[in-house]
C-alpha positions in Angstrom: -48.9 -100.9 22.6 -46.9 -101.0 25.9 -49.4 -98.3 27.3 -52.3 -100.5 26.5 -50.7 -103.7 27.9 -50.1 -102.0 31.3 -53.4 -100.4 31.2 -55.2 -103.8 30.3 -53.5 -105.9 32.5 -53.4 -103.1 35.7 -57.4 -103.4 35.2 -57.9 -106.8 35.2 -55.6 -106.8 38.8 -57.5 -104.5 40.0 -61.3 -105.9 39.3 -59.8 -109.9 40.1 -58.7 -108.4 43.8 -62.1 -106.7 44.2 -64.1 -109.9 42.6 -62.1 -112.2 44.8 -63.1 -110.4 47.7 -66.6 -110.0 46.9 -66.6 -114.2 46.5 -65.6 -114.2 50.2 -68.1 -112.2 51.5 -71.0 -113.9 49.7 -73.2 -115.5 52.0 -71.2 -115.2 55.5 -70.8 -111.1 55.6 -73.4 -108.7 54.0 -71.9 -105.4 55.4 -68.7 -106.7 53.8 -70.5 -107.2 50.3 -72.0 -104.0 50.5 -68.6 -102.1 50.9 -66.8 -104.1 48.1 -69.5 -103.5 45.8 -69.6 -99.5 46.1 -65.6 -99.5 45.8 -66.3 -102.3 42.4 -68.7 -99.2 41.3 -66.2 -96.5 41.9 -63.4 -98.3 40.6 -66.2 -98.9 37.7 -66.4 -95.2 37.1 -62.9 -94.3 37.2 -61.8 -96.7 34.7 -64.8 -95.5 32.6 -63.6 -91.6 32.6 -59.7 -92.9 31.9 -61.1 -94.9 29.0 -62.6 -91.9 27.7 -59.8 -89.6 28.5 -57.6 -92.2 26.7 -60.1 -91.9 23.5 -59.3 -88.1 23.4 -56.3 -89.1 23.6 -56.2 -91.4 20.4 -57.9 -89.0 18.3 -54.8 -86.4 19.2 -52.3 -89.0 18.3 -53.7 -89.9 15.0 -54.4 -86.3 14.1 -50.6 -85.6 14.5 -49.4 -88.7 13.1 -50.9 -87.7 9.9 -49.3 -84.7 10.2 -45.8 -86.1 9.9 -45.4 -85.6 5.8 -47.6 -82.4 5.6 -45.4 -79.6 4.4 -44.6 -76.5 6.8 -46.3 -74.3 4.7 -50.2 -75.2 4.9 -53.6 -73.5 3.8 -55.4 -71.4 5.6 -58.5 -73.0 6.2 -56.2 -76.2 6.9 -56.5 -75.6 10.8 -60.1 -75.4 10.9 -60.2 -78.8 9.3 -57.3 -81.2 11.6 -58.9 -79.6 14.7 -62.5 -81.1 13.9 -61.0 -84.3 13.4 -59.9 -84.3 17.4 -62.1 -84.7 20.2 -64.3 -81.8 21.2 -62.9 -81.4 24.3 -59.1 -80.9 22.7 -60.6 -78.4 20.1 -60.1 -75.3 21.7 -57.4 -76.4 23.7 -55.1 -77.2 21.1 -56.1 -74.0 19.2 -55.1 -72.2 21.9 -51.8 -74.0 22.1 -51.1 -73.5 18.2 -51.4 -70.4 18.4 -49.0 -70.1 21.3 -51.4 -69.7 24.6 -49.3 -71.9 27.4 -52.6 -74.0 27.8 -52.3 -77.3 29.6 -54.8 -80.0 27.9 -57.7 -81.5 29.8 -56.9 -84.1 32.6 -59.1 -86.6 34.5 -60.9 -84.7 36.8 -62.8 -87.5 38.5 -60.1 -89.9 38.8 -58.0 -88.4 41.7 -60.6 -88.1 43.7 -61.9 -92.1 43.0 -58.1 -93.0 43.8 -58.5 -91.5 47.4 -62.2 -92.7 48.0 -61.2 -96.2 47.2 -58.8 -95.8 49.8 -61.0 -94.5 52.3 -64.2 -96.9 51.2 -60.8 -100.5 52.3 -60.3 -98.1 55.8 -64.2 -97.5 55.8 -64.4 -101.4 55.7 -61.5 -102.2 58.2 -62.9 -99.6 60.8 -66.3 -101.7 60.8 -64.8 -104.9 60.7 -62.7 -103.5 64.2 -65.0 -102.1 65.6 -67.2 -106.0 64.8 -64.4 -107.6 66.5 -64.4 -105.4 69.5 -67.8 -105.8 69.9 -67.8 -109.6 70.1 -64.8 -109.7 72.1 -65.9 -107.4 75.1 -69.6 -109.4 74.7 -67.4 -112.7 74.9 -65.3 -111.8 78.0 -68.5 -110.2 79.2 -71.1 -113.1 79.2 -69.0 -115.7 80.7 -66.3 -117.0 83.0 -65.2 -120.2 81.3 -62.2 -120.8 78.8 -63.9 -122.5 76.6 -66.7 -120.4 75.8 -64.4 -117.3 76.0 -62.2 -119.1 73.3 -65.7 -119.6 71.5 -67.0 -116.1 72.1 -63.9 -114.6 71.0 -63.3 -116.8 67.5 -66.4 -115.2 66.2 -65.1 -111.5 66.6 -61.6 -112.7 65.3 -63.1 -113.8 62.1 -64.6 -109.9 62.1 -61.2 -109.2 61.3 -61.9 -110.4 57.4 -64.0 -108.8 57.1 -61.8 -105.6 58.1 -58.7 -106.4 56.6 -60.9 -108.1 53.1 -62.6 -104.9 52.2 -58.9 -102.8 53.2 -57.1 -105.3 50.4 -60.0 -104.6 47.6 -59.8 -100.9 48.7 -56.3 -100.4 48.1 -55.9 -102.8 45.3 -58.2 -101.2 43.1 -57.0 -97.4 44.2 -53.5 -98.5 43.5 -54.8 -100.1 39.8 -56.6 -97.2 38.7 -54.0 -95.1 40.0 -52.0 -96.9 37.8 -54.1 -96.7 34.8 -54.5 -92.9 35.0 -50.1 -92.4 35.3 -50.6 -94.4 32.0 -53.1 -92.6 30.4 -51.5 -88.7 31.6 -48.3 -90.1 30.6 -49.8 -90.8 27.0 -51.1 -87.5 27.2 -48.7 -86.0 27.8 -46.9 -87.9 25.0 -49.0 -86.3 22.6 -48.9 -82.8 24.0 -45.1 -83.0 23.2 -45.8 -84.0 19.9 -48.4 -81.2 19.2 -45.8 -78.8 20.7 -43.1 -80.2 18.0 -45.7 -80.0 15.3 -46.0 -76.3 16.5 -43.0 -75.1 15.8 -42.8 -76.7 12.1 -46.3 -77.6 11.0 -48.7 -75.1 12.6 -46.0 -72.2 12.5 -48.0 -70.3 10.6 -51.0 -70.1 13.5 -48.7 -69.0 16.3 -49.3 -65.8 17.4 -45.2 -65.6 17.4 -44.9 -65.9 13.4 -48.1 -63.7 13.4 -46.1 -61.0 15.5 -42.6 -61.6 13.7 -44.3 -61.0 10.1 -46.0 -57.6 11.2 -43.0 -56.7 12.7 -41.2 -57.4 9.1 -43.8 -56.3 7.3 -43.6 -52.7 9.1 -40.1 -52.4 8.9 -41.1 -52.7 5.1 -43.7 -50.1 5.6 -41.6 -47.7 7.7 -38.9 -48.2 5.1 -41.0 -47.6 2.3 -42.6 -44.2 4.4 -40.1 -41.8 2.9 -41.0 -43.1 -0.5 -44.2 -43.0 -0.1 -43.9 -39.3 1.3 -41.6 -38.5 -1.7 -44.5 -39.4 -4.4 -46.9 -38.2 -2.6 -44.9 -34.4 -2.7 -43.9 -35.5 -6.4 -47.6 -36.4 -6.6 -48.8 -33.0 -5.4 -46.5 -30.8 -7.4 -47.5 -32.8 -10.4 -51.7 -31.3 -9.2 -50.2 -28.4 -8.5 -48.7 -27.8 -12.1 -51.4 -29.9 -13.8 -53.9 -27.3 -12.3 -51.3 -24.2 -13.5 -51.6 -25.6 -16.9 -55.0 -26.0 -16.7 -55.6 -22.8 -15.4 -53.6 -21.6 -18.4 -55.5 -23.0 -20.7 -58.9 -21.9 -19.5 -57.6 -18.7 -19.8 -56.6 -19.0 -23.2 -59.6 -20.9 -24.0 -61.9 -18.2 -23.0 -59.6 -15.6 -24.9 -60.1 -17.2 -27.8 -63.8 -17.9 -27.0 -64.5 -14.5 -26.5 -62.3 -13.4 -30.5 -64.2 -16.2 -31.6 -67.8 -14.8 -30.2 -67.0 -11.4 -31.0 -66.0 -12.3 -34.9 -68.7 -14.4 -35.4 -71.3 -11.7 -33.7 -69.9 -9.6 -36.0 -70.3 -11.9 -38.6 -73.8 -12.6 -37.6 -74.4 -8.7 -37.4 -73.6 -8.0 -40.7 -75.2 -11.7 -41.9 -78.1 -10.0 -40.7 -77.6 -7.0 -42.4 -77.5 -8.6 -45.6 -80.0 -10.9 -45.0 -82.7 -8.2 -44.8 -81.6 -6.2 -47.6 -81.2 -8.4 -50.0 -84.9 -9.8 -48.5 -86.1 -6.2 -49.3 -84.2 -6.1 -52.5 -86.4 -9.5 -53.7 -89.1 -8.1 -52.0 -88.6 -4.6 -54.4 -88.0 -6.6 -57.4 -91.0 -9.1 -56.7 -93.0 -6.1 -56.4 -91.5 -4.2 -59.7 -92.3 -7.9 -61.4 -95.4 -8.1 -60.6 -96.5 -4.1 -61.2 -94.6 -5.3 -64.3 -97.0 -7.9 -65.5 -99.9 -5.4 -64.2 -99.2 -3.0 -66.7 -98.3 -5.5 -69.1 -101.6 -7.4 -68.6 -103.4 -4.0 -68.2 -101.9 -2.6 -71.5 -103.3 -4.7 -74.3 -107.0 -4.3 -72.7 -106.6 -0.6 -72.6 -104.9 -0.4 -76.5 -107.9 -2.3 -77.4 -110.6 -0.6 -75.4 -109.1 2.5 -76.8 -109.0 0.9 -80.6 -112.8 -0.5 -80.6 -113.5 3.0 -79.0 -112.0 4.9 -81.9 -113.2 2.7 -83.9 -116.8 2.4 -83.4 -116.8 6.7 -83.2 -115.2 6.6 -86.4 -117.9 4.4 -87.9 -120.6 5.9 -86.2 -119.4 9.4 -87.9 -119.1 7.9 -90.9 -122.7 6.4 -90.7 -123.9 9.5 -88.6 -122.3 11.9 -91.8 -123.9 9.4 -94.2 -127.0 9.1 -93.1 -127.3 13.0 -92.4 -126.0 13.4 -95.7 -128.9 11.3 -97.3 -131.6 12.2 -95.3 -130.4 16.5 -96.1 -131.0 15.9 -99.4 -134.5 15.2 -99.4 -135.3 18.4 -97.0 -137.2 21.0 -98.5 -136.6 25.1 -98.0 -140.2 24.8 -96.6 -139.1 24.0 -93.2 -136.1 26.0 -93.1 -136.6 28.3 -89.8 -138.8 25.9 -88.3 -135.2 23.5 -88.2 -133.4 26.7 -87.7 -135.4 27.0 -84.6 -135.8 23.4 -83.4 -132.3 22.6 -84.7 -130.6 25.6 -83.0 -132.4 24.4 -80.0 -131.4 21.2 -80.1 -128.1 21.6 -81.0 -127.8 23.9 -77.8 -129.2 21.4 -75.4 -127.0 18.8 -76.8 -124.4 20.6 -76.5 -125.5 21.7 -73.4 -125.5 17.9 -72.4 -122.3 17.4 -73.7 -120.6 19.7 -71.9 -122.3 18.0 -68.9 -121.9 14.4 -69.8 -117.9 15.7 -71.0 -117.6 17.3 -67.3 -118.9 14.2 -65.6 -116.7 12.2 -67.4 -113.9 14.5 -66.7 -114.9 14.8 -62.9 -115.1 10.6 -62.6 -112.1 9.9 -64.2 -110.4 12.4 -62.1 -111.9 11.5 -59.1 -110.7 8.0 -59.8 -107.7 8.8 -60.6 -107.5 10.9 -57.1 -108.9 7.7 -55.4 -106.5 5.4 -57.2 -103.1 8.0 -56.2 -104.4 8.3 -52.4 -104.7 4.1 -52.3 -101.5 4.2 -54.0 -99.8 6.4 -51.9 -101.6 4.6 -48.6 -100.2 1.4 -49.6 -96.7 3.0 -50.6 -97.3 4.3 -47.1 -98.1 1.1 -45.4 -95.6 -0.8 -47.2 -92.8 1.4 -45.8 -94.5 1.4 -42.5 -94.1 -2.5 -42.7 -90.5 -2.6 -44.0 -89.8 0.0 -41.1 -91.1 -2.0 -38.6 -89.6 -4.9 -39.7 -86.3 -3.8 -39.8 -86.9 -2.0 -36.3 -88.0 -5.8 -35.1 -84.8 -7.5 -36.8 -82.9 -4.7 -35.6 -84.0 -5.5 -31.5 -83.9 -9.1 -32.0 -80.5 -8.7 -32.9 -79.9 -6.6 -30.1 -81.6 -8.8 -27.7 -79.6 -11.6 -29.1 -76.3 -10.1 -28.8 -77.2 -9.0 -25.2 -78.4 -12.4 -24.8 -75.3 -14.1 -25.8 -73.6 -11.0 -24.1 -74.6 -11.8 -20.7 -74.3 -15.8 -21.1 -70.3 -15.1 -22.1 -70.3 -13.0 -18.8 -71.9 -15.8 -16.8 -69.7 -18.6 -18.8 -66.2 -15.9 -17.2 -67.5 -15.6 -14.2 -68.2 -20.0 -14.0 -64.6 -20.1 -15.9 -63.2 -17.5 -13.1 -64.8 -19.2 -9.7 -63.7 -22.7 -11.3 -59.9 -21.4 -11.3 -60.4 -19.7 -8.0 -61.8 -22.9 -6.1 -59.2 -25.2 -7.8 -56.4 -23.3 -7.0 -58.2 -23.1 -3.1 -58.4 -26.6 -3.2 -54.7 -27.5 -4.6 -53.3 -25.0 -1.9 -55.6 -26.8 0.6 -54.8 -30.2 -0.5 -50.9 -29.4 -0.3 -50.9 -28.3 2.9 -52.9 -31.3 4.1 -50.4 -33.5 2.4 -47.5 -31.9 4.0 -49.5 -32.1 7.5 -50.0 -36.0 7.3 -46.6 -36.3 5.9 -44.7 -34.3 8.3 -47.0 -35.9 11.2 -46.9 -39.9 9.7 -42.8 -38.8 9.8 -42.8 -37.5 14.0 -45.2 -40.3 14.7 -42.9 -43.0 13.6 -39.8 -41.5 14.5 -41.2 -41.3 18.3 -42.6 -44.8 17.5 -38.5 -46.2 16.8 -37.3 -43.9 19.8 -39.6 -45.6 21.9 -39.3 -48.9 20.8 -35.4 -48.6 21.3 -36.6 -47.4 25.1 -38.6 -49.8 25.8 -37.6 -53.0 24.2 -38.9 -56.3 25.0 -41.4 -54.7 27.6 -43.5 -53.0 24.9 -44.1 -55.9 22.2 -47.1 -57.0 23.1 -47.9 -52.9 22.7 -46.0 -53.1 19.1 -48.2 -56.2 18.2 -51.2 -54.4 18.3 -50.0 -51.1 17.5 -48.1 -52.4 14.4 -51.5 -54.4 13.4 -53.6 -51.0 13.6 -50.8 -49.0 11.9 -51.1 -51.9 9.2 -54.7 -51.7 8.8 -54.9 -47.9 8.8 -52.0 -47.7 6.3 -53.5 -50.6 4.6 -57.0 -48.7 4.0 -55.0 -45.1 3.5 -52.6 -46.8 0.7 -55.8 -48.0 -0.9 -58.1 -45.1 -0.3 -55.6 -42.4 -1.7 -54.6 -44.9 -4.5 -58.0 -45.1 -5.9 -59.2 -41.2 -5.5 -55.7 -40.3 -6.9 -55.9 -42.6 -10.0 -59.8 -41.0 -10.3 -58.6 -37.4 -9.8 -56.1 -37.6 -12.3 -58.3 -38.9 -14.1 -60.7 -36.5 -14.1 -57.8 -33.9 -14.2 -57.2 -35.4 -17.5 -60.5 -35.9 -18.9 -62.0 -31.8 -17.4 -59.7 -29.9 -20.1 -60.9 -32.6 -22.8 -64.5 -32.0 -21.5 -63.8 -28.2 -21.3 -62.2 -28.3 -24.9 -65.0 -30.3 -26.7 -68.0 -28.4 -24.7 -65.8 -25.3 -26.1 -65.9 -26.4 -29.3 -69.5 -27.9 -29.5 -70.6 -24.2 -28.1 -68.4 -22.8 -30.7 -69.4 -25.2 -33.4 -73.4 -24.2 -32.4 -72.4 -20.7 -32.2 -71.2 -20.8 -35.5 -74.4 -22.7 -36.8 -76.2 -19.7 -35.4 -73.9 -17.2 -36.5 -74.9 -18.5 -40.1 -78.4 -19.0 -40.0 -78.8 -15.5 -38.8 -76.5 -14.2 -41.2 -78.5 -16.2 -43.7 -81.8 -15.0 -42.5 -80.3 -11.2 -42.4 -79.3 -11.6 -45.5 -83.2 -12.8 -46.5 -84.7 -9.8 -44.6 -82.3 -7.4 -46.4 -83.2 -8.6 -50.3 -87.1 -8.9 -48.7 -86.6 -5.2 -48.0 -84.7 -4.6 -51.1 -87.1 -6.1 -53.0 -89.9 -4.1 -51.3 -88.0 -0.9 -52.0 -88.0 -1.6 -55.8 -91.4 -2.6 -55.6 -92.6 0.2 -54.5 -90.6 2.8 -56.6 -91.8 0.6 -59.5 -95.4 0.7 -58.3 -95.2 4.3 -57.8 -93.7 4.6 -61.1 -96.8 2.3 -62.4 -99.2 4.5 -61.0 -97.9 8.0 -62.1 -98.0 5.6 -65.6 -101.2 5.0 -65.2 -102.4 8.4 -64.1 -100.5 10.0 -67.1 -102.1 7.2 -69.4 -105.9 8.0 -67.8 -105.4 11.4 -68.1 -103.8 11.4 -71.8 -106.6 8.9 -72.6 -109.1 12.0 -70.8 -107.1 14.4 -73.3 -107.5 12.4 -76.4 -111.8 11.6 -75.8 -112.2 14.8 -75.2 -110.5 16.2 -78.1 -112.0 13.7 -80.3 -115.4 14.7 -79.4 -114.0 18.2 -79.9 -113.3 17.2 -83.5 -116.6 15.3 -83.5 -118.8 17.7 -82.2 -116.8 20.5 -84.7 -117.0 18.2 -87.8 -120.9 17.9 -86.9 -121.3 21.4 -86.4 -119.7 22.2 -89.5 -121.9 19.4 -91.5 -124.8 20.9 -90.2 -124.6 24.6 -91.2 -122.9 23.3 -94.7 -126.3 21.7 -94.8 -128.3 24.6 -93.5 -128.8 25.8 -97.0 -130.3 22.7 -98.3 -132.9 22.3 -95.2 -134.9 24.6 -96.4 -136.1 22.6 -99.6 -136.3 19.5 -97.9 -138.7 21.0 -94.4 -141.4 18.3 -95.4 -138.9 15.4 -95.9 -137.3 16.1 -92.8 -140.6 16.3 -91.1 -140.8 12.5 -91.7 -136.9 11.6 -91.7 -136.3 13.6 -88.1 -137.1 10.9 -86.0 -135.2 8.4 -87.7 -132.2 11.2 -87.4 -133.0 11.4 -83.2 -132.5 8.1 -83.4 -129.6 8.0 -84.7 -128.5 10.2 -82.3 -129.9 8.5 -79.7 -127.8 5.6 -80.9 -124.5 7.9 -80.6 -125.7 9.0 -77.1 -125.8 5.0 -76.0 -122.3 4.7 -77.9 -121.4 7.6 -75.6 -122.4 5.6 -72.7 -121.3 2.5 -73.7 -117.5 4.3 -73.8 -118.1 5.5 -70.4 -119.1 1.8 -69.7 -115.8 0.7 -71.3 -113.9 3.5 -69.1 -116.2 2.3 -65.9 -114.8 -1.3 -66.9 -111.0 0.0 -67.7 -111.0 1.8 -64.6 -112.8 -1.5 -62.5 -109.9 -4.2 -63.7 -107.2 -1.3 -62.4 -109.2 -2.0 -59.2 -109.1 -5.5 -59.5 -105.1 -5.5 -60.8 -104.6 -3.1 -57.4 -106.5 -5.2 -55.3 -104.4 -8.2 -56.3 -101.4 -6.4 -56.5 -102.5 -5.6 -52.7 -103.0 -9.1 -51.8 -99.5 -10.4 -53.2 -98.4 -7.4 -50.9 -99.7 -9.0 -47.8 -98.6 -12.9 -48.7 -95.0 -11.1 -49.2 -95.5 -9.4 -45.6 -97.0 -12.9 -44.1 -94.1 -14.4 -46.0 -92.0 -12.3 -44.1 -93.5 -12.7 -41.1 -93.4 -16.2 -40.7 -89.5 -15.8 -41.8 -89.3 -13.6 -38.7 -91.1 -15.8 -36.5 -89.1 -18.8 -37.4 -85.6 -16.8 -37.2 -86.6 -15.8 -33.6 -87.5 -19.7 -33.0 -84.3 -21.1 -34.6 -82.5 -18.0 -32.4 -84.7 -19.3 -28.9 -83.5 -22.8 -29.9 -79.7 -22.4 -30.5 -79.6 -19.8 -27.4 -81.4 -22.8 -25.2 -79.1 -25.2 -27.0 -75.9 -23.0 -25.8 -77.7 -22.7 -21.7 -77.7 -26.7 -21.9 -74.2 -26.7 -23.2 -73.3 -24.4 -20.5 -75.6 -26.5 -17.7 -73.6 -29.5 -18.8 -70.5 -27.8 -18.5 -71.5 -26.7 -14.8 -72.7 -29.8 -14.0 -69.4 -31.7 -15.1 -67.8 -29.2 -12.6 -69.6 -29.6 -9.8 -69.2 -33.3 -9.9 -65.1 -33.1 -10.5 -65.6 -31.2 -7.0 -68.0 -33.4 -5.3 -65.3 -36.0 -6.4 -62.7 -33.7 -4.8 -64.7 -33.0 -1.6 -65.1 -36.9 -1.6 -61.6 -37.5 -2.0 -60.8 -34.7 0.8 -63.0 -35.7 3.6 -61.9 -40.0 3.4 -57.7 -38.6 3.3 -58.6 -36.3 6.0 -60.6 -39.0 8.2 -58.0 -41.6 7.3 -54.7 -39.2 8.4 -57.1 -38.8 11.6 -57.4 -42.2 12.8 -53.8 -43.3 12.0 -53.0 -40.4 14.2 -55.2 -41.4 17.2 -54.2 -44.9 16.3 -50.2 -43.8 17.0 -51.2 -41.7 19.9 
C-alpha cells in the first residue's frame, strides 16, 4: 500500500510540475512548449513501462502469497501450473531460479535511460533559453546608445531566461519523479524476488537442481551399497544356471537312456507283434481256405453220390429191361435163322465191342486228362498261393526293416539334437559365467576408482558426479531391469524345457507305443493270414488228391460195371444162342426193335458221359470259385498291407513333427538366450563407457 501511495503521489508531482510549466509557455513561448511537451511524452512513456513492470510484479506477489499454506511436498506437474499463472516475462526466469540458476529477474530497461533524457531535454531547454537571452542582449546593447531603450532591449532577453530555467524545472522534476517511481517499483521487485527465494528453499525444494543432486547422490550411495549384493545374486544367480543346466543335462541323459530301453523293447515288441500278426493272418488264411475246400467237397459230394446213384441206377434198370426184353423177344426166334444171327450177331457183337472198348478208352483218356488238367491247376495255384504268401512275408519282412531303420536313424538324429543341445548349453553357461564375472569384477574397479576419485577431488568434481551419477542411474536403472526380466524368462524357460522335453518324450513314447501295437497287431494279422493260407492249401491239396482218388475210383467202378454188363450180356446171349435158331423168322421182325434198344443203352452211355462232363464241369466251377475267394483273401491282404504301411508313414511323420516341435522349442530357448546375451552385453558396455 505504501509503495502504491509513493508511486501515485511521486506521479502526480511529477506531471503537475511539467503541466504547470507547459500553462506558462502557452501563448508567449512556442520553443518552450515544444520542449515541455516531448519531456511530458517521455515522462509519459516511462511511467507506462514502470506500470507494466509493476503489473509483473503483482502477478509474482500473488502467485507466492498463495503459496504460503501449500505443503513442502508438492506434485510434479504443480510447477508447470503456478508458473503460468505469472507474467510471461517471469516464466522462465523464475524457473530458472527454482531450480537454482543465480538468475536476476527482468528490470526496466527503458526507464534509466528516460531518467537521463529528461534531464538533458530541462538543460536542452535552459541552453536555448541562454543562448535567447544572449541574443537579445548583444542586439540590445548593439542597436542603441540610450538607457532607456538598453533597459528595454535587455528586459526582453531577460524574460528568455524562463524560458531556460521553466523547461530546466519540468526537466528535472519529472526525471527526479520517475526516478522515484522506478526505486519503488525495483524495490517491490525485489521484494518479491526475496520471497520467491524463501519459497525456494521450502516450497519449490523439490525443483532445485541442489535436492535434484543431493537425492542421486543418496540414491547411489544406495546403489553402490547395494552393488556387492547385487554381485552376490548375480554369482548365486549363475551357480544356480550352472547347476540347473547339470541337472538338466543329467536328465537328458537319462531321458534318452531310457528312450532308447524303451525304443528298443517296444521294437522288439513290434518285431515279434509283427511276427505274430502274419502268422496267425496265414493261419486264418489256411483255415479259411481248409473251410471253404471243406464246404467244396461237402457241396460237391451229395451231387456226385447221386450222379453216381441215378447212374447205377438207370444201368441196373436198363439191364433189367435190356435182359427182359431180350429174353422175350429170344423166345419167339426160330432155329431158321440160326447162322445167319451167328454171323450178323457175331459181327455185331464184335463191333460193339469194338466201340466199347473205344467209347471205354475215351472215357478213360477224358477223365484222365481232366483229372491231369485239374492236378496241374491245382498245383499252379498251390504254386501261386505260396508264391503270394512268400512275397508277402518278404514285403512285411522289408517294411519292417525299413521301419526299424527308419526309426533307427530318427533315434540317431533325436542323440545327436539331445548331444548338440547339451554341448551349446553348457558353451553358453560357461560363456554366460564368465561375462557375469567380467561385468561384476569391472562394475566393482569402476566404482572403487569412482570413491577414490571422489575422495581426490572433492567439491571440484560434483558437477562431474551430478551427471555421472545420473548416467550410472539410468544405465543401472535399464541393466536392473533388463537382466530382471530375461532372468525371470530364462528361468523360466529353464523350468518349462525339461517339462517340454519330458512330455514331447512321453507323447513320442506314448505314439511309439501306439505304433508299436498296431504293427504288432497287424503282424499278428499277416501271420494267421499266412497260417490260414498254409492250412488252406494243404487242405486243398488234400481235396484234390480226394477228388482225383474219388474220379479215378469212380473210373474203376464204370468201368468194371460195364465189365460185369458187357459179361452178363455176353453170357445171356450165347445162353440164348441155342434158342435163335427156332425163332430166325421172329427175330427177323423183332431185330430192329432189339437195335433199338440198344441204341437206347448207347444214348444212356452217353448221357453218363454227359453226367461225368457235368460232374467234372461243377469241379470247374467249385475251383474257379474256390480260385476267386483265393484272390479276395490276397486283395484282402493286400489292402491290409497297404493300410499297415499308411498307418506306419503316418505315425513315422507323426514322430518327425514331434521331433520338429521339439527342435523348434530349442531353437527358440536359444534365440531367447542369444536375446538375453546381446542386451546384458550392450548394457555392461555402455555403463562402462558411461564410468570411463
Amino acid at each position: 500500500m505504501i509503495s502504491r501511495f509513493v508511486f501515485a503521489t511521486a506521479f502526480l508531482l511529477g506531471a503537475t510540475a511539467i503541466v504547470a510549466m507547459g500553462l506558462a509557455f502557452v501563448g508567449s513561448n512556442p520553443l518552450g512548449l515544444m520542449v515541455t511537451v516531448v519531456i511530458a511524452g517521455v515522462y509519459a512513456i516511462g511511467v507506462i513501462e514502470i506500470l507494466r513492470f509493476r503489473q509483473a510484479t503483482a502477478t509474482l506477489s500473488n502467485a507466492l502469497a498463495g503459496l504460503s499454506a501449500t505443503a513442502p511436498e508438492v506434485a510434479p506437474d504443480f510447477l508447470e501450473h503456478w508458473l503460468a499463472r505469472l507474467h510471461p516475462s517471469l516464466q522462465n526466469p523464475v524457473r530458472l531460479r527454482i531450480e537454482g540458476e543465480r538468475v536476476g529477474l527482468p528490470a526496466p530497461v527503458l526507464t534509466p535511460y528516460l531518467v537521463g533524457l529528461l534531464v538533458m531535454l530541462g538543460l536542452l531547454g535552459t541552453f536555448l533559453g541562454m543562448v535567447a537571452t544572449l541574443q537579445g542582449a548583444v542586439f540590445a546593447l548593439e542597436g542603441t546608445t540610450e538607457l532607456q531603450a538598453i533597459r528595454a532591449g535587455l528586459a526582453a532577453p531577460i524574460k528568455g531566461l524562463a524560458l531556460a530555467f521553466g523547461t530546466s524545472v519540468a526537466g528535472v522534476a519529472a526525471s527526479a519523479m520517475l526516478g522515484l517511481i522506478a526505486t519503488v517499483s525495483r524495490r517491490d521487485r525485489m521484494s518479491a524476488t526475496r520471497q520467491l527465494d524463501s519459497s525456494v528453499a521450502t516450497v519449490f525444494r523439490g525443483f532445485s537442481l541442489a535436492h535434484n543432486r543431493q537425492q542421486t547422490f543418496k540414491a547411489i550411495q544406495g546403489q553402490a551399497a547395494a552393488l556387492p549384493e547385487v554381485a552376490d545374486r548375480l554369482q548365486a544367480l549363475a551357480t544356480a544356471i550352472e547347476r540347473m543346466g547339470n541337472q538338466l543335462g543329467e536328465k537328458l541323459l537319462a531321458n534318452q537312456a531310457q528312450f532308447h530301453e524303451s525304443a528298443s523293447n517296444s521294437y522288439g515288441e513290434l518285431a515279434s507283434l509283427v511276427e505274430r500278426s502274419l502268422s496267425a493272418s496265414v493261419a486264418e488264411s489256411g483255415r479259411q481256405a481248409v473251410e471253404s475246400g471243406r464246404l467244396l467237397g461237402e457241396s460237391v459230394r451229395p451231387l456226385l453220390q447221386a450222379l453216381i446213384t441215378d447212374l447205377a441206377r438207370q444201368t441196373q434198370t436198363t439191364h433189367q429191361q435190356l435182359a427182359l426184353t431180350v429174353q422175350q423177344q429170344l423166345e419167339g426166334v426160330t432155329g431158321s435163322l440160326v447162322q445167319s444171327f451167328d454171323s450178323s450177331a457175331a459181327d455185331w457183337l464184335a463191333r460193339q465191342q469194338a466201340a466199347d472198348d473205344r467209347r471205354r478208352e475215351l472215357w478213360t483218356d477224358s477223365f484222365a486228362a481232366a483229372g491231369e488238367r485239374s492236378r496241374i491247376e491245382q498245383q499252379a495255384l498251390t504254386d501261386s498261393w505260396q508264391r503270394a504268401a512268400s512275397e508277402m512275408a518278404n514285403h512285411s519282412r522289408a517294411s519292417a526293416s525299413s521301419l526299424l531303420s527308419e526309426v533307427g536313424s530318427l533315434v540317431h538324429a533325436s542323440e545327436a539334437l539331445v548331444r548338440t543341445r547339451i554341448e551349446t548349453e553348457a558353451s553358453w553357461l560357461q560363456g554366460h559365467g564368465e561375462r557375469m564375472s567380467e561385468l561384476t569384477s569391472t562394475l566393482r574397479t569402476e566404482l572403487q576408482a569412482l570413491r577414490n576419485d571422489e575422495q581426490v577431488r572433492g567439491q571440484a568434481a560434483v558437477d562431474q558426479l551430478a551427471a555421472l551419477t545420473a548416467t550410472i542411474t539410468s544405465q543401472l536403472a535399464s541393466l536392473g531391469k533388463e537382466l530382471a526380466e530375461p532372468m525371470a524368462r530364462l528361468l523360466d524357460t529353464a523350468t518349462e524345457a525339461p517339462r517340454a522335453a519330458a512330455e514331447v518324450m512321453l507323447q513320442l513314447r506314448g505314439e511309439l507305443a501306439n505304433v508299436s501295437e498296431r504293427d504288432n497287431a497287424l503282424l499278428a494279422e499277416r501271420q494267421r493270414i499266412m497260417a490260414k493260407l498254409d492250412s488252406l492249401t494243404a487242405s486243398l491239396q488234400q481235396v484234390t488228391d480226394e477228388q482225383r482218388q474219388a474220379v479215378a475210383s469212380l473210373l474203376d467202378a464204370s468201368v468194371n460195371r460195364l465189365d460185369d454188363v458187357g459179361a452178363r450180356f455176353s453170357g445171356q446171349l450165347e445162353r440164348e444162342t441155342s434158342k435163335l435158331s427156332g425163332l430166325a423168322e421172329s427175330l427177323a421182325g423183332h431185330a430192329t426193335r432189339i437195335a433199338d434198344d440198344f441204341a437206347g443203352s448207347a444214348v444212356e452211355m452217353s448221357s453218363l458221359g454227359e453226367a461225368f462232363t457235368l460232374a467234372v464241369k461243377l469241379f470247374d466251377d467249385s475251383n474257379q470259385k474256390l480260385v476267386a475267394s483265393l484272390d479276395r483273401i490276397e486283395q484282402s491282404l493286400a489292402r491290409s498291407s497297404t493300410r499297415s504301411d499308411e498307418q506306419l508313414a503316418y505315425y513315422v511323420a507323426q514322430a518327425r513333427q514331434i521331433v520338429d516341435h521339439s527342435m523348434l522349442s530349442q531353437k527358440e530357448i536359444l534365440d531367447e538366450l542369444r536375446q538375453l546375451h546381446q542386451p546384458g552385453k550392450s548394457t555392461s558396455g555402455q555403463a562402462s563407457e558411461t564410468i570411463v
